[in-house]
C-alpha positions, 0 to 999 in steps of 0.5 A: 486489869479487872473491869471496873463496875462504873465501866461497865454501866458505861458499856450498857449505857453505849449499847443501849445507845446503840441498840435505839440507832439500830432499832430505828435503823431496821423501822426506816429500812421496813418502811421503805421496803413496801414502798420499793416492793410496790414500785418494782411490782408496778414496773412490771408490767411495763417491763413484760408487755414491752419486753413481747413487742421486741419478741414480736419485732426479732420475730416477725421482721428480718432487720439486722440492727446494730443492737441485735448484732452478734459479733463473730469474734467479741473481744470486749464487754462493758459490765454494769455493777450495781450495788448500794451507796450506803453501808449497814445492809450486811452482805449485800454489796459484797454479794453483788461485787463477787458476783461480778467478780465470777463474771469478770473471770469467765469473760477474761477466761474467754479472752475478752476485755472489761470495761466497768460500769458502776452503781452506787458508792460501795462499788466505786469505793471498792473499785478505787481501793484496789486502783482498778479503773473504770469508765462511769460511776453513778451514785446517790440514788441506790434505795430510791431510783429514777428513770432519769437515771436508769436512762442517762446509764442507758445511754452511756451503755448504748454508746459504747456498744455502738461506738466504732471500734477501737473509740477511746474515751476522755481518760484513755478507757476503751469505750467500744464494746461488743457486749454489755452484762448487768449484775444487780441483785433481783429480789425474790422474798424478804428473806431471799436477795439473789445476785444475778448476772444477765448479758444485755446487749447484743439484744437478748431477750431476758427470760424471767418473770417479765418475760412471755410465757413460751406457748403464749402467742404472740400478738401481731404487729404492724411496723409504721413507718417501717421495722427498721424505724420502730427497732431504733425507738424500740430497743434503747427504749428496752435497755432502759426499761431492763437497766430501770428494773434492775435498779428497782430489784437492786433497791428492794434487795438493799432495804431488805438486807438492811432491815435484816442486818438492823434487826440482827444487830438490834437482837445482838445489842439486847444479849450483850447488854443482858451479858454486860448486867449480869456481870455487872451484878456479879461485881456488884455482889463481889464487891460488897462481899470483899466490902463485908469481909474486910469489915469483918476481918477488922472486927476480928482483928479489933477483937484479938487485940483488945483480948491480947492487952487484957 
Protein backbone atom coordinates (compact mmCIF):
# COMPACT_ATOMS: atom_id res chain seq x y z
CA UNK A 1 0.00 0.00 0.00
CA UNK A 2 1.36 3.35 -1.03
CA UNK A 3 2.38 5.87 1.60
CA UNK A 4 0.52 8.65 1.82
CA UNK A 5 1.61 12.20 1.74
CA UNK A 6 -0.20 13.34 5.10
CA UNK A 7 1.86 10.28 6.61
CA UNK A 8 4.90 11.31 5.71
CA UNK A 9 4.65 14.99 7.19
CA UNK A 10 3.53 12.82 10.15
CA UNK A 11 7.03 11.09 10.13
CA UNK A 12 9.18 14.11 9.65
CA UNK A 13 7.25 15.82 12.32
CA UNK A 14 8.39 12.47 15.03
CA UNK A 15 11.79 12.61 13.65
CA UNK A 16 12.21 15.95 14.52
CA UNK A 17 10.59 15.46 17.68
CA UNK A 18 13.26 12.78 18.00
CA UNK A 19 16.04 14.60 16.77
CA UNK A 20 15.57 17.63 19.53
CA UNK A 21 15.05 14.46 22.67
CA UNK A 22 18.87 13.41 21.18
CA UNK A 23 20.26 16.65 20.54
CA UNK A 24 19.61 17.57 24.24
CA UNK A 25 20.44 14.25 25.17
CA UNK A 26 24.32 14.51 23.68
CA UNK A 27 24.49 18.34 25.49
CA UNK A 28 23.40 16.96 28.99
CA UNK A 29 25.95 13.75 28.62
CA UNK A 30 28.96 16.75 27.19
CA UNK A 31 28.29 18.82 30.14
CA UNK A 32 28.50 16.15 32.57
CA UNK A 33 31.58 14.58 31.12
CA UNK A 34 34.32 17.57 31.87
CA UNK A 35 33.00 17.46 35.27
CA UNK A 36 33.57 13.51 35.65
CA UNK A 37 36.75 13.78 33.79
CA UNK A 38 37.96 16.24 36.36
CA UNK A 39 36.67 14.20 39.23
CA UNK A 40 38.66 11.32 38.00
CA UNK A 41 41.67 13.31 37.48
CA UNK A 42 41.54 14.83 41.12
CA UNK A 43 41.43 11.31 42.61
CA UNK A 44 44.39 10.55 40.88
CA UNK A 45 46.68 11.65 42.90
CA UNK A 46 45.01 10.29 45.77
CA UNK A 47 45.02 6.90 44.27
CA UNK A 48 49.02 7.21 43.27
CA UNK A 49 50.65 8.44 46.34
CA UNK A 50 48.35 5.86 48.48
CA UNK A 51 49.05 3.27 46.07
CA UNK A 52 53.58 3.87 46.89
CA UNK A 53 52.41 3.57 50.72
CA UNK A 54 51.35 -0.20 50.30
CA UNK A 55 54.47 -0.71 47.85
CA UNK A 56 56.58 0.70 50.73
CA UNK A 57 54.71 -1.48 53.58
CA UNK A 58 54.70 -5.06 50.97
CA UNK A 59 58.44 -3.90 50.67
CA UNK A 60 59.83 -2.84 53.65
CA UNK A 61 57.94 -5.15 56.03
CA UNK A 62 57.37 -9.03 56.24
CA UNK A 63 53.55 -9.08 57.73
CA UNK A 64 51.46 -11.94 56.20
CA UNK A 65 48.12 -10.22 56.01
CA UNK A 66 44.91 -11.70 55.38
CA UNK A 67 44.65 -9.49 52.12
CA UNK A 68 47.92 -10.18 50.94
CA UNK A 69 47.54 -13.78 51.16
CA UNK A 70 47.92 -16.12 48.45
CA UNK A 71 46.02 -19.24 48.73
CA UNK A 72 47.72 -22.07 47.38
CA UNK A 73 44.68 -23.63 45.88
CA UNK A 74 41.98 -21.14 45.08
CA UNK A 75 38.72 -22.11 44.23
CA UNK A 76 36.37 -19.19 44.38
CA UNK A 77 36.44 -15.50 43.23
CA UNK A 78 34.03 -12.95 43.67
CA UNK A 79 33.70 -10.64 40.28
CA UNK A 80 32.64 -7.01 40.80
CA UNK A 81 30.86 -5.83 37.51
CA UNK A 82 30.59 -2.41 36.82
CA UNK A 83 28.23 -0.88 34.21
CA UNK A 84 25.89 1.89 33.81
CA UNK A 85 21.85 2.30 35.30
CA UNK A 86 20.46 3.94 32.34
CA UNK A 87 20.47 2.86 28.67
CA UNK A 88 21.31 5.26 25.59
CA UNK A 89 25.04 4.99 25.71
CA UNK A 90 25.36 2.85 22.77
CA UNK A 91 27.68 -0.40 23.45
CA UNK A 92 29.18 0.45 26.48
CA UNK A 93 27.32 -1.74 29.10
CA UNK A 94 27.36 -4.58 26.58
CA UNK A 95 31.28 -4.04 26.18
CA UNK A 96 31.95 -4.46 30.02
CA UNK A 97 29.09 -7.48 30.43
CA UNK A 98 31.14 -9.50 27.71
CA UNK A 99 34.36 -8.47 29.35
CA UNK A 100 33.21 -10.02 32.36
CA UNK A 101 32.05 -12.77 30.51
CA UNK A 102 35.75 -13.66 29.09
CA UNK A 103 36.61 -13.58 32.66
CA UNK A 104 34.24 -15.53 33.91
CA UNK A 105 35.36 -18.43 31.20
CA UNK A 106 38.90 -18.08 32.11
CA UNK A 107 38.29 -18.30 36.08
CA UNK A 108 35.67 -21.43 35.39
CA UNK A 109 38.56 -23.02 32.68
CA UNK A 110 40.66 -23.07 36.06
CA UNK A 111 38.43 -24.58 37.85
CA UNK A 112 37.01 -21.89 40.31
CA UNK A 113 33.77 -20.77 41.30
CA UNK A 114 31.86 -17.23 40.93
CA UNK A 115 30.31 -15.27 43.06
CA UNK A 116 28.90 -11.90 41.23
CA UNK A 117 28.99 -8.67 42.32
CA UNK A 118 26.90 -5.84 40.40
CA UNK A 119 27.05 -2.11 39.59
CA UNK A 120 24.41 -0.55 37.84
CA UNK A 121 21.14 -1.34 36.35
CA UNK A 122 22.04 -2.93 33.18
CA UNK A 123 24.08 -5.55 34.93
CA UNK A 124 21.33 -6.54 37.38
CA UNK A 125 18.92 -6.49 34.26
CA UNK A 126 21.25 -8.70 32.49
CA UNK A 127 21.84 -10.97 35.11
CA UNK A 128 18.24 -11.59 35.99
CA UNK A 129 17.15 -12.23 32.37
CA UNK A 130 19.17 -14.99 31.86
CA UNK A 131 18.08 -16.20 36.00
CA UNK A 132 21.97 -16.09 36.71
CA UNK A 133 22.11 -15.48 40.75
CA UNK A 134 24.33 -13.12 42.23
CA UNK A 135 25.35 -11.83 46.04
CA UNK A 136 24.76 -7.72 45.78
CA UNK A 137 23.89 -5.29 43.35
CA UNK A 138 24.20 -1.79 43.97
CA UNK A 139 22.37 0.85 41.61
CA UNK A 140 21.38 4.49 40.81
CA UNK A 141 24.85 6.03 41.17
CA UNK A 142 26.66 5.14 37.75
CA UNK A 143 27.34 8.62 36.22
CA UNK A 144 28.01 10.54 39.27
CA UNK A 145 29.46 8.25 42.12
CA UNK A 146 30.35 8.73 45.77
CA UNK A 147 32.78 7.30 47.96
CA UNK A 148 30.09 6.37 50.50
CA UNK A 149 29.35 3.87 47.91
CA UNK A 150 32.68 2.79 46.69
CA UNK A 151 33.33 2.09 50.37
CA UNK A 152 30.20 0.21 51.53
CA UNK A 153 31.08 -2.48 48.02
CA UNK A 154 34.64 -2.17 49.65
CA UNK A 155 33.31 -3.54 52.43
CA UNK A 156 31.12 -6.03 50.93
CA UNK A 157 34.27 -7.18 48.77
CA UNK A 158 36.30 -7.41 52.14
CA UNK A 159 34.16 -9.49 53.95
CA UNK A 160 33.63 -12.31 51.79
CA UNK A 161 37.54 -12.39 51.15
CA UNK A 162 37.97 -12.48 54.56
CA UNK A 163 35.05 -14.68 55.74
CA UNK A 164 36.15 -18.37 56.87
CA UNK A 165 35.65 -20.75 54.27
CA UNK A 166 32.80 -22.47 53.54
CA UNK A 167 30.55 -19.21 55.07
CA UNK A 168 27.05 -18.97 53.24
CA UNK A 169 25.07 -15.93 52.96
CA UNK A 170 21.63 -14.92 53.69
CA UNK A 171 20.14 -16.53 50.41
CA UNK A 172 22.60 -19.62 50.27
CA UNK A 173 25.45 -17.73 47.85
CA UNK A 174 28.62 -18.52 48.78
CA UNK A 175 30.29 -15.62 50.48
CA UNK A 176 33.98 -16.87 50.98
CA UNK A 177 36.12 -15.84 48.35
CA UNK A 178 39.94 -16.61 47.72
CA UNK A 179 39.97 -13.76 44.78
CA UNK A 180 38.26 -10.54 44.31
CA UNK A 181 38.19 -9.11 39.95
CA UNK A 182 36.91 -5.69 39.22
CA UNK A 183 35.72 -5.09 35.59
CA UNK A 184 34.89 -1.67 34.81
CA UNK A 185 35.86 0.39 31.85
CA UNK A 186 38.83 2.70 32.33
CA UNK A 187 38.53 5.59 29.99
CA UNK A 188 41.33 6.71 27.89
CA UNK A 189 40.17 9.74 25.45
CA UNK A 190 36.61 10.78 24.37
CA UNK A 191 36.63 8.63 21.63
CA UNK A 192 38.36 5.54 23.18
CA UNK A 193 36.52 3.67 26.67
CA UNK A 194 38.54 0.59 27.23
CA UNK A 195 36.81 -2.47 29.37
CA UNK A 196 39.30 -3.60 31.70
CA UNK A 197 39.63 -6.61 34.04
CA UNK A 198 42.03 -6.30 37.19
CA UNK A 199 42.30 -8.98 39.93
CA UNK A 200 42.01 -7.14 43.67
CA UNK A 201 42.61 -9.18 46.07
CA UNK A 202 44.91 -10.97 47.19
CA UNK A 203 46.58 -7.46 47.25
CA UNK A 204 48.41 -6.71 44.11
CA UNK A 205 49.44 -3.63 43.47
CA UNK A 206 47.75 -2.39 39.82
CA UNK A 207 49.96 -1.23 37.54
CA UNK A 208 48.95 1.95 35.58
CA UNK A 209 48.68 5.51 35.51
CA UNK A 210 48.44 5.62 39.53
CA UNK A 211 51.02 3.27 39.85
CA UNK A 212 54.90 4.55 40.67
CA UNK A 213 57.06 4.38 37.88
CA UNK A 214 59.62 1.37 38.26
CA UNK A 215 62.93 3.20 38.97
CA UNK A 216 61.30 5.83 41.09
CA UNK A 217 62.21 5.25 44.84
CA UNK A 218 60.47 4.55 47.15
CA UNK A 219 60.41 6.86 50.23
CA UNK A 220 61.12 5.20 53.59
CA UNK A 221 58.71 4.71 55.96
CA UNK A 222 58.35 4.25 59.76
CA UNK A 223 55.45 1.94 60.95
CA UNK A 224 53.75 3.21 64.42
CA UNK A 225 52.35 1.45 66.25
CA UNK A 226 53.59 -1.55 64.38
CA UNK A 227 53.25 -2.86 60.39
CA UNK A 228 50.77 -5.23 61.17
CA UNK A 229 48.47 -1.93 62.65
CA UNK A 230 49.19 0.26 59.71
CA UNK A 231 48.63 -2.91 56.97
CA UNK A 232 44.71 -3.33 58.87
CA UNK A 233 43.98 0.80 58.28
CA UNK A 234 46.07 0.75 55.24
CA UNK A 235 44.70 -1.71 52.83
CA UNK A 236 40.81 -1.68 53.09
CA UNK A 237 41.37 1.95 52.99
CA UNK A 238 43.36 0.94 49.45
CA UNK A 239 40.46 -1.29 47.94
CA UNK A 240 38.31 1.41 48.61
CA UNK A 241 40.25 4.07 46.91
CA UNK A 242 41.04 1.43 43.75
CA UNK A 243 37.05 0.18 43.63
CA UNK A 244 36.11 4.62 44.10
CA UNK A 245 38.41 5.16 40.89
CA UNK A 246 36.85 2.69 39.09
CA UNK A 247 33.86 3.92 39.64
CA UNK A 248 34.90 7.38 38.35
CA UNK A 249 36.57 5.96 35.04
CA UNK A 250 33.39 3.87 34.69
CA UNK A 251 31.29 7.25 34.84
CA UNK A 252 33.56 9.00 32.59
CA UNK A 253 33.57 6.07 29.92
CA UNK A 254 29.44 5.84 30.26
CA UNK A 255 28.69 10.20 29.45
CA UNK A 256 31.35 9.75 27.10
CA UNK A 257 29.69 6.78 24.87
CA UNK A 258 26.17 8.50 25.45
CA UNK A 259 27.25 11.80 24.36
CA UNK A 260 28.60 9.59 21.30
CA UNK A 261 25.79 7.27 20.67
CA UNK A 262 23.45 10.82 21.04
CA UNK A 263 25.47 12.74 18.69
CA UNK A 264 25.04 9.57 16.01
CA UNK A 265 21.46 9.37 16.44
CA UNK A 266 21.26 13.13 16.30
CA UNK A 267 23.12 12.90 12.66
CA UNK A 268 20.91 9.79 11.70
CA UNK A 269 17.66 11.45 12.61
CA UNK A 270 18.59 14.74 10.38
CA UNK A 271 19.51 12.25 7.10
CA UNK A 272 16.23 10.47 7.63
CA UNK A 273 14.16 13.55 7.72
CA UNK A 274 16.22 14.92 4.75
CA UNK A 275 15.08 11.36 3.20
CA UNK A 276 11.67 11.54 4.24
CA UNK A 277 11.20 15.34 2.60
CA UNK A 278 12.36 14.34 -0.26
CA UNK A 279 10.28 11.56 -0.96
CA UNK A 280 7.68 13.73 0.55
CA UNK A 281 8.28 16.18 -2.22
CA UNK A 282 8.48 13.57 -5.06
CA UNK A 283 4.61 12.55 -3.85
CA UNK A 284 3.80 15.96 -3.75
CA UNK A 285 4.82 16.27 -7.36
CA UNK A 286 3.48 12.95 -8.37
CA UNK A 287 0.25 14.02 -7.14
CA UNK A 288 -0.39 16.91 -8.79
CA UNK A 289 0.74 15.50 -11.99
CA UNK A 290 -1.99 12.75 -11.82
CA UNK A 291 -4.02 15.84 -10.46
CA UNK A 292 -3.21 17.41 -14.11
CA UNK A 293 -3.71 14.53 -15.92
CA UNK A 294 -6.77 13.64 -14.88
CA UNK A 295 -7.83 17.23 -15.54
CA UNK A 296 -6.51 17.03 -18.97
CA UNK A 297 -7.80 13.64 -19.83
CA UNK A 298 -11.36 14.95 -18.96
CA UNK A 299 -10.83 17.86 -21.20
CA UNK A 300 -10.01 15.81 -23.79
CA UNK A 301 -12.75 13.44 -23.17
CA UNK A 302 -15.20 16.61 -22.86
CA UNK A 303 -13.77 17.43 -26.51
CA UNK A 304 -14.32 14.29 -28.07
CA UNK A 305 -17.84 14.12 -27.06
CA UNK A 306 -18.81 17.67 -28.07
CA UNK A 307 -17.18 16.73 -31.36
CA UNK A 308 -19.05 13.36 -31.73
CA UNK A 309 -22.74 15.19 -31.23
CA UNK A 310 -22.04 17.72 -33.67
Amino acid sequence: MAVSLREYRARIRSTESMKKITRAMELIAASRIIKAQQRATAAAPYARELTRAVSAVATFSNVDHPLTREQENPKRAAVLVITSDRGLAGAYSSSVIKEAERLTERLRAEGKELDFYLAGRKAEAYFKFRGRPYVQAWTGFSDQPTYDKAAEIGAALIEAFLAEEGAQGEDGAGTAVDEVHVVYTRFRSMLTQEPTAIRLLPLEVVEGEEAPAADELLPLYEFEPSAAQVLDGLLPQYVQSRIFYSLLQAAASELAARQKAMKAATDNAEELIKKLTRIANQARQAGITQEISEIVGGVNALADAQAAND
